[in-house]
N, C-alpha and C positions, 0 to 999 in steps of 0.2 A: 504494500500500500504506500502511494507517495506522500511525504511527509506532509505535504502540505495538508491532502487529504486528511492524515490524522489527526492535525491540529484542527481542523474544521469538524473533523467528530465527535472529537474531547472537548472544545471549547466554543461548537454549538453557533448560537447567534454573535456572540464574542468578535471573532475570526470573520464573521462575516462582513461585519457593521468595522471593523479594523481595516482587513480588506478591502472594501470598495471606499471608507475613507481615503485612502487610498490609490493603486492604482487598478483594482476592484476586478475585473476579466476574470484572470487564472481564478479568482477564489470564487465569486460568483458561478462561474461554469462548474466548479468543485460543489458547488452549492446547491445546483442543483441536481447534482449528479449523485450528491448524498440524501437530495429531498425525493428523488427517481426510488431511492432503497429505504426510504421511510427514517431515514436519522435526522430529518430538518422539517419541517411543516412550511412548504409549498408559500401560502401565502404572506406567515411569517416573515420567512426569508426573503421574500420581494419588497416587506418592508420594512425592514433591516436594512436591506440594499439601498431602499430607496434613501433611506435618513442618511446614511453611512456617505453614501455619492455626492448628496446636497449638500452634507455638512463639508465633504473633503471640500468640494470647491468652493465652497464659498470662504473657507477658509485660505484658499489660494487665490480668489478675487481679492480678498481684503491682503493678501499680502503683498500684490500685484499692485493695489491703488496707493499704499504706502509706500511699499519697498520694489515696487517695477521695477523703476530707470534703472536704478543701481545693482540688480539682480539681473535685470539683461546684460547690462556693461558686463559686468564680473563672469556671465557665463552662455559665452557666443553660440553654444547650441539652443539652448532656449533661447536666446537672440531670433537665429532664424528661423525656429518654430513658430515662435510668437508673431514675424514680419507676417508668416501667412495666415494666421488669425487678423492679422490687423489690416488685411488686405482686404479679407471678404467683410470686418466687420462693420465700415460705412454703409455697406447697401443691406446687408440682411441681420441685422445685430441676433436677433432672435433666436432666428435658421440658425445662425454661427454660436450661438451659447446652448443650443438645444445637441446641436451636431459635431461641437470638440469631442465631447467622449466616446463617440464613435470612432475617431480616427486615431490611430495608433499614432505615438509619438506628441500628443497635444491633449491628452486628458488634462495633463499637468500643466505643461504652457501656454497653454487655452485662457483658460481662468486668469493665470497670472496677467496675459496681455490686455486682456479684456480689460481688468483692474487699473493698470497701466492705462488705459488709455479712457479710464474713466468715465463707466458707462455709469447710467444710476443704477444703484445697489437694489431697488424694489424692481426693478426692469431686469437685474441680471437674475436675483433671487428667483422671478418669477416662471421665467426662462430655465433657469437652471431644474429647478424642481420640474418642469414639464419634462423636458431631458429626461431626465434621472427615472421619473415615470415611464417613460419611455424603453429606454437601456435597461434594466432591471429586468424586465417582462422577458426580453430578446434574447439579453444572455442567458439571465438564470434558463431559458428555453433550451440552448443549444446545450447545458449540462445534462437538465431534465429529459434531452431527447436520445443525447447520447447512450444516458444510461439504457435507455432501451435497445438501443444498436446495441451496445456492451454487452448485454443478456444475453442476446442472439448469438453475438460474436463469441463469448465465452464457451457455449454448447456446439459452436462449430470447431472455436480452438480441440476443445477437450478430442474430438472425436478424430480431427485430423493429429493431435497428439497420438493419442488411441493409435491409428496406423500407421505414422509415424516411425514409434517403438516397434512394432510388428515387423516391418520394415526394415529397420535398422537391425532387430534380432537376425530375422530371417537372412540377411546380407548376411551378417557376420558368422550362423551359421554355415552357410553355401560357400565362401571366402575358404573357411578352416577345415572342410569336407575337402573343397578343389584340392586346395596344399595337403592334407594327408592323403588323399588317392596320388597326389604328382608323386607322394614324396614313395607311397606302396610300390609306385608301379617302378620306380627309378630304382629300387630295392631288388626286385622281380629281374627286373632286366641287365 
């Protein structure tokens, strides 16, 4: 079991709400992949996720609106993350704080630029929670749906293991038959 997994099954909504604080995907998809097997309650967990997300970023807008300029300067790959948030966010401010967290690499500098560039706080806030309503639903989905491929896939592994071994016996039988007949007949002759 990967660890992360089992920090999410010992430590429950914990892990979850830490996680998507965060930068939320890998433990979310874990999330539901544990609510698929009955260790997490489904819609619990959606809103865990959902508080967890809102609160991450909003706590990276407010750090954005204080401390932006000088957290871009200081660190040129959020630099250019940021540039491209701050490109789309003249025309679709909304679209653009709804849809950082969907794009890899900008959940985090999403927020911050936005801040930086001083959107209002009750326009990001509002944005943001729709988001996160949003993300929440999709990911925890693609854990929750994995886990059913998983089932499936599990009962396929086991069976192709099954013959596998079979396989592999039965070679290694036939292999150690061939060599002592060469070896009988090289004896004989």
């Amino acid at each position: 079991m990967p660890f992360i997994l089992h920090l999410l099954i010992s430590y429950g909504y914990l892990a979850v709400f830490i996680g998507c604080l965060l930068e939320g995907e890998t433990i979310l998809i874990l999330a539901g992949f544990a609510a698929h097997h009955g260790h997490l309650s489904v819609p619990l967990t959606l809103l865990v996720a959902v508080t967890g997300a809102t609160l991450g970023d909003q706590l990276f807008y407010w750090l954005g609106r204080y401390k932006g300029p000088a957290l871009l300067a200081r660190l040129p790959v959020l630099a250019r993350r940021a540039e491209r948030v701050a490109a789309s966010l003249k025309r679709y401010d909304g679209l653009v704080v709804m849809g950082v967290r969907f794009v890899y690499g900008l959940r985090i500098a999403g927020p911050i630029a936005i801040g930086a560039m001083h959107m209002p706080p009750r326009r990001f806030a509002f944005f943001n929670l729709l988001g996160a309503m949003l993300w929440a639903p999709l990911v925890g989905a693609v854990g929750y749906l994995f886990g059913s491929a998983l089932d499936a896939l599990i009962g396929d592994v086991e069976r192709i293991e099954l013959i596998g071994t079979v396989l592999i016996i039965g070679i290694a039988v036939l292999i150690a038959l061939v060599r002592r007949w060469k070896r009988w007949r090289a004896a004989v002759h």
